[in-house]
N, C-alpha and C positions, 0 to 999 in steps of 0.2 A: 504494500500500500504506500502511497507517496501523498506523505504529510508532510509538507515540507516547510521549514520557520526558522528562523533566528530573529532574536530580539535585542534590543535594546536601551533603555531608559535612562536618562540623566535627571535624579532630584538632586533639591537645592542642597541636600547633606547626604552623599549615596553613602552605602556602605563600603562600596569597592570601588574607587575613581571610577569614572566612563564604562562600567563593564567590564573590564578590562579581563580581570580573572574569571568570572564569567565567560567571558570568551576563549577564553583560556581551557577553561575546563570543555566547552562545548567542542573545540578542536581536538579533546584529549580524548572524549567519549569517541566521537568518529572514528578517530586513530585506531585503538583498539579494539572495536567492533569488526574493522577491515584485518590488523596485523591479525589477531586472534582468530577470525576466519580461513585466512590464510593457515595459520597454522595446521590448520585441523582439515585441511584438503585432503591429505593422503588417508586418514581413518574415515572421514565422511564416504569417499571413493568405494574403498573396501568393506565399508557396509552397505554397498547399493543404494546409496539414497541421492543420485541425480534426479532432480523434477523430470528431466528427458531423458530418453536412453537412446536414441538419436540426435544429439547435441549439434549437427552440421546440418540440420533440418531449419529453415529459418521460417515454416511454418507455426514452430514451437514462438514465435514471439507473437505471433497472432493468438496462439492458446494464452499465453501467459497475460496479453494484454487483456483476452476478453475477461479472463478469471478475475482481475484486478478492478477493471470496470463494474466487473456484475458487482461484487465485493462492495466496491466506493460506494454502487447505485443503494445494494440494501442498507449501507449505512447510513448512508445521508437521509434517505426514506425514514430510517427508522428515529433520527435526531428530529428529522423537521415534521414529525407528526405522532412523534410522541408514544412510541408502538415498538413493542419488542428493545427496549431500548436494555434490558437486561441479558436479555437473550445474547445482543452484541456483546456484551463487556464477557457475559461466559464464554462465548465460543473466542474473544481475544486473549481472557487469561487463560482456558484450555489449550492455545495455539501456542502461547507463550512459555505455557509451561511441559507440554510435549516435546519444545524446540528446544528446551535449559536440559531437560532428561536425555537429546540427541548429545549436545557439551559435553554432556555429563559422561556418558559412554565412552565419546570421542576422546577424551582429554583422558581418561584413567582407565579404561578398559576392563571398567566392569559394568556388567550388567548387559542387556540387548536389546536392539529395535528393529522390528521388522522391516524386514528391505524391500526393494523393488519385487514386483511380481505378486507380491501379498494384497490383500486386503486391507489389513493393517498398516501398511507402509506407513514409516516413519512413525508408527503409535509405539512406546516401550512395553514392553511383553515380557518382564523378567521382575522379581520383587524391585531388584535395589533401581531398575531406570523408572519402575512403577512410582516406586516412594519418593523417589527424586520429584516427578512430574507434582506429584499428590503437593508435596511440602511445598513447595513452588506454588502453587493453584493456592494455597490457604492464607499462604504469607502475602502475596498480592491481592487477594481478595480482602485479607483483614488491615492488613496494614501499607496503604498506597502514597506513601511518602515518597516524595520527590529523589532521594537517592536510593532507597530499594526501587522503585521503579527505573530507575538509571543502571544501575546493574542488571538487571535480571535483561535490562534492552539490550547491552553489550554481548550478555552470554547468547542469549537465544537468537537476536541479530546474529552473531561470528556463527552458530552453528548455520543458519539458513543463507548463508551468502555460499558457502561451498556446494550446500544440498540444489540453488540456484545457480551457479558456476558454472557445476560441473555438465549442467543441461544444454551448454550454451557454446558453441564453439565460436573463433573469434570472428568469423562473420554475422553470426546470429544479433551475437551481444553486441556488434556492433551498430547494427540497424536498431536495436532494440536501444541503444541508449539515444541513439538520434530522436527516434520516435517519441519517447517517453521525455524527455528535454521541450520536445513540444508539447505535450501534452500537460505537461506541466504549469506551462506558460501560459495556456489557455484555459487552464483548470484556475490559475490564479488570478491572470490580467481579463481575461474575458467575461469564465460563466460565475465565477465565486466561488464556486462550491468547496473548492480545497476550506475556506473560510470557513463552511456548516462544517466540514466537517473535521475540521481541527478543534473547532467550539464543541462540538459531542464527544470527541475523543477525550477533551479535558476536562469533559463533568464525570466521563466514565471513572476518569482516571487511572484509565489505562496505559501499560509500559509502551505506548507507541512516537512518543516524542520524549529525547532527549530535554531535560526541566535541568539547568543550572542557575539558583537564586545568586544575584549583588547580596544577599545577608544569610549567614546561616543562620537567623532567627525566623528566615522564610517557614512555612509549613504548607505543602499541597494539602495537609488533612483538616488546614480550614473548611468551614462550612464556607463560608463568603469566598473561595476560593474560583474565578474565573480564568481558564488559560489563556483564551482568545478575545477576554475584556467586551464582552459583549455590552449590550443594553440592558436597564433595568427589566424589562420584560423577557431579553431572548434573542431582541432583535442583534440581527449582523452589526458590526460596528463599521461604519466607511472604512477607515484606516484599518481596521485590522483584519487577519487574513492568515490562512495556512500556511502560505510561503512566509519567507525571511520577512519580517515586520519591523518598524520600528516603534517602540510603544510611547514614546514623548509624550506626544497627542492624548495617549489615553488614558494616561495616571490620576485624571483627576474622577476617573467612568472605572476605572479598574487598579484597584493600587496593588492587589497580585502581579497581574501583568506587568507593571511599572516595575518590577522588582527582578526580573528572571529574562535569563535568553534561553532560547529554545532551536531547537533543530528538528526536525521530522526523521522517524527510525529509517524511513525509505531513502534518504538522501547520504546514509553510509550503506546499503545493501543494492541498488541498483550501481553504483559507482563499484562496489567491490567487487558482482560478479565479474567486470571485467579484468580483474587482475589474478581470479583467483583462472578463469578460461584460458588465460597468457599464459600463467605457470605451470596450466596442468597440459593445454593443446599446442604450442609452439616450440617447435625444435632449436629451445637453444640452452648452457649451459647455465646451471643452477647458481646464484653469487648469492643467496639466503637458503642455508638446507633447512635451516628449523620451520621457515616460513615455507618450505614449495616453489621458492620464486626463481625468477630468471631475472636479465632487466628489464623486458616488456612489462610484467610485475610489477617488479620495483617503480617502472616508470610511471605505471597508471596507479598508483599510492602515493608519490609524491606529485605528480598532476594532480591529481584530487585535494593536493591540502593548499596547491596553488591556487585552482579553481575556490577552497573555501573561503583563502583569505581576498581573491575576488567579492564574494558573497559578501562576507564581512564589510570588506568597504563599502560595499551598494547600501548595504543595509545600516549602516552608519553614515552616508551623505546623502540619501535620498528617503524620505518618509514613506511610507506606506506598506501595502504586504509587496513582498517579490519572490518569482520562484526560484526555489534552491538547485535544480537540475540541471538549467542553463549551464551556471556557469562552472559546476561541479564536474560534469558530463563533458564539457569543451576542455578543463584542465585536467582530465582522465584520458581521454581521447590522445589527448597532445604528448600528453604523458607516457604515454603505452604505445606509441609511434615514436617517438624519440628513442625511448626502448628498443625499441624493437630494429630501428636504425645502430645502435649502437653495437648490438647484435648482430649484426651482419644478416639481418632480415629484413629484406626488400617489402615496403609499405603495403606494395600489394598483394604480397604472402599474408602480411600482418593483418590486412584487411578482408580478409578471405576471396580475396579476386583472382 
């Protein structure tokens, strides 16, 4: 799903100058959501759990987009009319916490999850990825604090970037990141709805957007707690929105908001499947063993923090929401082609042409 946001607020006595550490931390979650990812390519792999097992089909990004779509349509549906609006938050902390039980496997090698060809796929099937999942599911349901929710998005994020990766060879993922760059842009500058549906994801208060407060006196488990700083009634706020925001404007409507940057979890997981597709599908010599990587790799993760601190700027000189994809997607891209040049692999190898 592509929530996409970063924020930023200046009060007359912040807690953190400008945001600064804030933003800080919000580059730091991304980081790790992708390097951690990475890591866990070759256990994800060998437990069959690629979304495609045709990965050089670039029909697979037409599947994956419609799922995404149908996905955003029920939830938005369900925010703006007030219906099944619980049903969402379970099937997101059960998604969330199936995906920390994959980690969980992945990282220590116990326990098991059904692979491809099951029924089950990707559900844990064994006591210990069973009780993983369970403890996971209780502790997000009871307690939805701004940095347990921040973790649990890193874990289960790194595990679902390899499980989507590996689906995707580097032509796929690379139409697919084009596509989704737009669609972004049109989800935020256009129809709005990124905006509903960033505002339902944060009354769920669901692990799906990275939350780093200016004060660690912040608490998401306020009642008065607005992510998207809406209106007294619900309504949308002009200025605020799904994509990268800045909250200036809205501190005196939302003083949550005014207080936190934010990032959408989709904005480190479409960018990583590209890196984690480079490491695993492109013939070139490995210069990170623990991470999987190559330079195409390397290159489209250090693209990606170039592309964010592009983001950062937009979103710290121009007011309003903006999409996080653009510019994440163009410094991943760039990224993973300079790689890939460095490498002694011809762009259009690199491209799948």
């Amino acid at each position: 799903m592509s929530d996409h946001a970063a924020a930023e607020s200046r009060d007359e006595t912040p807690a953190i100058p400008s945001g600064t550490y804030a933003y800080v931390g919000i580059v730091a979650l991304y980081t790790a959501t992708i390097v951690l990812g990475l890591s866990m390519t070759d256990e994800v792999a060998e437990m069959g759990l690629a979304m495609f097992q045709n990965p050089g089909n670039v029909g697979n990004v037409g599947v994956f987009a419609v799922l995404l779509l149908v996905a955003t349509g029920v939830m938005v549906a369900a925010f703006r009319y007030g219906y099944g609006e619980a049903l969402v938050r379970v099937f997101l902390l059960g998604s969330a916490s199936t995906l920390t039980s994959v980690a969980f496997v992945a990282l220590t090698g116990i326990g098991e999850i059904a692979a491809s060809g099951s029924v089950l796929m990707g559900l844990p099937t064994s006591p210990a990825s069973i009780a993983v999942a369970a403890v996971t599911f209780v502790v997000l349901w009871g307690y939805p604090e701004w940095y347990v929710n921040d973790v649990a998005a890193v874990i289960f994020g790194a595990a679902a970037i390899p499980m989507l990766g590996l689906g995707f060879g580097p032509f796929p993922v690379v139409v697919l990141l084009v596509v989704w760059a737009g669609y972004d842009a049109y989800a935020v500058y256009v129809s709005g709805h990124m905006q509903e549906l960033a505002a339902g994801l944060g009354d769920l208060k669901a692990p799906i957007v990275f939350v780093v407060p200016h004060s660690l006196d912040f608490s998401m488990r306020d009642p008065d707690f607005d992510l998207m700083g809406g209106g007294e009634e619900g309504e949308d706020n002009e200025e605020g929105g799904a994509g990268a925001a800045s909250a200036e404007d809205q501190s005196a409507e939302s003083p949550a908001r005014a207080e936190i940057a934010l990032l959408g979890l989709g904005d480190a997981l479409i960018p990583g499947m590209l890196a984690v597709s480079a490491g695993h599908f492109l013939d070139a010599p490995t210069v990170v063993p623990a991470l999987n990587a190559n330079a195409p790799a390397i290159g489209a993760l250090v693209g990606g923090l170039v592309g964010m601190a592009g983001l950062l700027y937009l979103v710290h000189r121009v007011e309003g929401a903006h999409a996080g994809l653009p510019p994440l997607n163009a410094g991943v891209l760039g990224g993973y082609l300079l790689g890939a040049v460095a490498a002694g692999i011809p762009v259009t190898t690199a491209l799948g042409l």
